[in-house]
C-alpha positions as CSV (number, residue, x, y, z in Angstrom):
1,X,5.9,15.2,1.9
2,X,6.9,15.5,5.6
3,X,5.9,12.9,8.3
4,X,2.8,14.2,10.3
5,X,2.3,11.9,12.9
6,X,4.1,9.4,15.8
7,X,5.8,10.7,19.1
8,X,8.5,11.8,17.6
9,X,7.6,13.6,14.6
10,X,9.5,17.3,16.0
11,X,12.6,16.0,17.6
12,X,15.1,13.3,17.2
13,X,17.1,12.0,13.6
14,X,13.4,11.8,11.8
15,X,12.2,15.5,12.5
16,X,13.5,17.2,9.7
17,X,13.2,13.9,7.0
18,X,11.3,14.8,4.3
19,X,11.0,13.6,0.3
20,X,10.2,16.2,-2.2
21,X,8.7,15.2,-5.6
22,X,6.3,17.2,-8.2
23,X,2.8,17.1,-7.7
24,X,2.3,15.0,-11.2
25,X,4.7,12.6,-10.4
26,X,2.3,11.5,-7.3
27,X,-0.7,9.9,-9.7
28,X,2.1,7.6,-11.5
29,X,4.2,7.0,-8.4
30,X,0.4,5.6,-6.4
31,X,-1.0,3.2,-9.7
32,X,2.9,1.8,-9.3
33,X,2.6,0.9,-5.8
34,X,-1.4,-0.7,-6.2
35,X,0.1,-2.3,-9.2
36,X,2.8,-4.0,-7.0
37,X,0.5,-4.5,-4.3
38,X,-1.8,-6.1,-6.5
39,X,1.2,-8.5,-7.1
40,X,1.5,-8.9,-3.6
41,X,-2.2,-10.2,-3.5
42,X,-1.6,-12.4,-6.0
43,X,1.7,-13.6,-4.8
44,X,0.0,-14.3,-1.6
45,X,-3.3,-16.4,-3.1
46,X,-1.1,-18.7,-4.7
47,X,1.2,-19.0,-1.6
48,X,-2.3,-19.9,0.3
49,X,-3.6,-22.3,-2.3
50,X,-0.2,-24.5,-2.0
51,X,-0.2,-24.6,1.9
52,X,-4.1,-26.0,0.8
53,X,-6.1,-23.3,2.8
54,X,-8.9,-23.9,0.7
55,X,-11.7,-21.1,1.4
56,X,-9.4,-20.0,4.5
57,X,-6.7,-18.8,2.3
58,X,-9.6,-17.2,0.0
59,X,-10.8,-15.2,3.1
60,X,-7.8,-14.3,4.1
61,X,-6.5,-12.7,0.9
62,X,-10.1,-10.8,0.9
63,X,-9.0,-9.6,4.1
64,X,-5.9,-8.5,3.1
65,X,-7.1,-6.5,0.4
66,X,-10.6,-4.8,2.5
67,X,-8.3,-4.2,5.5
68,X,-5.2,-2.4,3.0
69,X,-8.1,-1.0,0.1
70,X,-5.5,-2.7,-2.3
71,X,-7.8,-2.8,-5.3
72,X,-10.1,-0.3,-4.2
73,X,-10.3,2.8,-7.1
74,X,-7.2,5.4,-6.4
75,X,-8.9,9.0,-6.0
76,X,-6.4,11.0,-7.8
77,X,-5.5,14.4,-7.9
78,X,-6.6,15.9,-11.4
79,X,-3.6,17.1,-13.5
């Protein structure tokens, strides 16, 4: 995977950066990260419901979670 965007993405210490992995490692490797981020979402509703933002804290987690498509079904490649 290379980086394919920013400024600076031909020149400079980041150019040539770049993290090689199997294709079938990438299906595992995503369901990891929405599992953690799930966490993070969950972590974060229980950090809202002690500072008592009520429906505020509801709405914001929702937001959270639209805004990042945290829980939203992973299209993954077949095989």
């Amino acid at each position: 995977m290379w980086q394919d965007g920013g400024p600076n993405r031909h020149r400079g210490r980041w150019a040539v950066r770049h993290v090689e992995l199997p294709r079938r490692a990438l299906p595992q490797l995503l369901m990891r990260v929405q599992r953690d981020l799930v966490g993070f979402l969950d972590a974060l509703a229980g950090w809202a419901a002690r500072s008592g933002l009520g429906q505020r804290g509801t709405a914001l987690v929702k937001a959270v979670d639209q805004n990042f498509a945290i829980t939203a079904p992973l299209d993954l490649p077949a095989g």
